[in-house]
N, C-alpha and C positions, 0 to 999 in steps of 0.2 A: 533551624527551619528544615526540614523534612520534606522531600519533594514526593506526589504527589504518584497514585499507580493510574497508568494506564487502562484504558479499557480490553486490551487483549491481554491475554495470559503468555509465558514467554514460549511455550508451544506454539499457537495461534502466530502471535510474531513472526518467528522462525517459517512457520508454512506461511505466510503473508509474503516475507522473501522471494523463497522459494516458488511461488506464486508469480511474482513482480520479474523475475529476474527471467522465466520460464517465457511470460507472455511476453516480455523486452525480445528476447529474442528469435522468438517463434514470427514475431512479425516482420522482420525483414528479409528471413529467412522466407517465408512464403509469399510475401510482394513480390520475391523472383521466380519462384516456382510457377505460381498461380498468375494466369492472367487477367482475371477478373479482380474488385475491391474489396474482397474477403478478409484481406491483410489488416482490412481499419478495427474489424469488430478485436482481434490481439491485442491492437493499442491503445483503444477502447479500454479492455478489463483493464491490462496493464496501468494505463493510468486511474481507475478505480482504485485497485489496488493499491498504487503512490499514495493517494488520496488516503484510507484509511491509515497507512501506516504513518504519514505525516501527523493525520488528528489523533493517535496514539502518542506519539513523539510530546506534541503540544498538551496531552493531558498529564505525560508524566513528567515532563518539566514547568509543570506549573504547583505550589507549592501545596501541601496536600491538607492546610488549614484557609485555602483558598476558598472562597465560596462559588458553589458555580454559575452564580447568577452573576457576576460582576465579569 
């Protein structure tokens, strides 16, 4: 059984990271800087970001003669 590709390419992935890890710590870093709530839209993308890379993860561990209606 052959497991199944994701919808990102492993470039894409990579900058997804890269992405995730940047806005992870961009916002707490400026929740102290900043005093205003500027800090939420960071954690905001940051969790988008999780978001897609999780529904990546779940398509290429699902097996790749899967159907994708089921």
């Amino acid at each position: 059984m052959h497991q199944g590709s994701g919808f990102l390419t492993k470039r894409q992935r990579r900058l997804a990271w890269l992405g995730f890890l940047l806005a992870a710590v961009q916002a707490p870093v400026s929740a102290k800087l900043v005093a205003d709530s500027s800090w939420l839209f960071s954690l905001v993308v940051a969790l988008m970001v999780a978001t897609v890379i999780i529904a990546d993860d779940a398509a290429r561990r699902r097996p790749a003669d899967a159907r994708s209606s089921e």
